[in-house]
C-alpha positions as CSV (number, residue, x, y, z in Angstrom):
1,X,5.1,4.1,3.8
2,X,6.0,1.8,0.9
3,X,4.8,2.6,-2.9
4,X,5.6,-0.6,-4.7
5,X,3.1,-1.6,-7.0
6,X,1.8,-4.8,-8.7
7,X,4.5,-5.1,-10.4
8,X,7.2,-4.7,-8.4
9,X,5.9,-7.5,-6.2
10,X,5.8,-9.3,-9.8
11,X,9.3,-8.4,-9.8
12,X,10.1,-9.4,-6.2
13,X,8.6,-13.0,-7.1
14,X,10.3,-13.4,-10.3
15,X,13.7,-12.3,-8.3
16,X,12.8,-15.3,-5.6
17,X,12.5,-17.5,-8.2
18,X,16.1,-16.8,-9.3
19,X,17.7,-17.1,-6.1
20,X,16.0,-20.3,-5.5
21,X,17.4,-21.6,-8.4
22,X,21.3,-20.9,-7.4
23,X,22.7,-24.3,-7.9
24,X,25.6,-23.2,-6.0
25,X,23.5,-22.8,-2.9
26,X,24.5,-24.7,0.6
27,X,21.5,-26.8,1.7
28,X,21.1,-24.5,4.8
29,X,21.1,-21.8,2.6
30,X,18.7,-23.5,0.4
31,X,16.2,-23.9,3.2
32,X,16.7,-20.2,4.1
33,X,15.4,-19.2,1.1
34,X,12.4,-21.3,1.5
35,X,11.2,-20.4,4.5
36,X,11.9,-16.5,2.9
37,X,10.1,-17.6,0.0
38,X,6.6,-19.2,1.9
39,X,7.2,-15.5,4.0
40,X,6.8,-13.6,1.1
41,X,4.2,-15.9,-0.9
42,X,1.8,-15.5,2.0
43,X,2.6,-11.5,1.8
44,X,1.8,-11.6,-2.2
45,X,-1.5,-13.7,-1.7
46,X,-2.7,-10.9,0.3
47,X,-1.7,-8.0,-1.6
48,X,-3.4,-9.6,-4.8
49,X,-6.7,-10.4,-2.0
50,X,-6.0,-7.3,-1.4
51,X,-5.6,-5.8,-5.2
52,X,-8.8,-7.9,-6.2
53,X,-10.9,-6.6,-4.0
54,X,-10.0,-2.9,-5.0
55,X,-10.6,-4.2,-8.6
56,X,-13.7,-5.5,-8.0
57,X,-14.9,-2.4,-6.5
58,X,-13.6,0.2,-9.0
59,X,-15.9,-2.1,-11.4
60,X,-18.7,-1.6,-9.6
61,X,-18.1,2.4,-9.9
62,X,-17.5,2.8,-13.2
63,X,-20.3,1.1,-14.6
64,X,-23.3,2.8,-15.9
65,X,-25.4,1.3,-12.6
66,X,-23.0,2.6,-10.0
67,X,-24.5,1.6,-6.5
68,X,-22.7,4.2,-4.3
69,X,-22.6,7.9,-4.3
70,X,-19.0,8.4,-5.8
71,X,-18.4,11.2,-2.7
72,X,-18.4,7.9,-0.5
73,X,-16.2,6.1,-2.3
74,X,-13.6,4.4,0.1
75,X,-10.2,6.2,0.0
76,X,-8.5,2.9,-0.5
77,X,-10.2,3.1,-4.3
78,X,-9.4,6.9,-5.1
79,X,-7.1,8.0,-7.1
């Protein structure tokens, strides 16, 4: 199972930036990196959904009103 983390998909992005800006670059490999590129910006928007929702969760835990017994607390938030 894969352990990146919010910043390697920072990384990642940053990288597909680069290699979309290869002026040496046939068109069709130009348009190859596109399509790669919409592939993994529709993976990113999920993982930050995704990273968000954890966030927004952990918030509601650690405040001084938590609303769930902490020894239901999804796994998905532990840690």
């Amino acid at each position: 199972m894969p352990k990146n983390t919010l910043s390697d998909l920072n990384n990642f992005l940053f990288g597909q930036l680069e290699r979309l800006d290869n002026p040496e670059m046939t068109q069709e490999e130009l348009e190859a990196e596109i399509k790669r590129s919409d592939a993994m910006t529709d993976v990113a928007e999920q993982v930050i959904k995704n990273a968000n929702t954890v966030l927004a969760a952990e918030k509601m835990y650690s405040g001084k009103d938590g609303w769930v017994d902490p020894k239901r607390r999804p796994k998905m938030i532990e840690g």
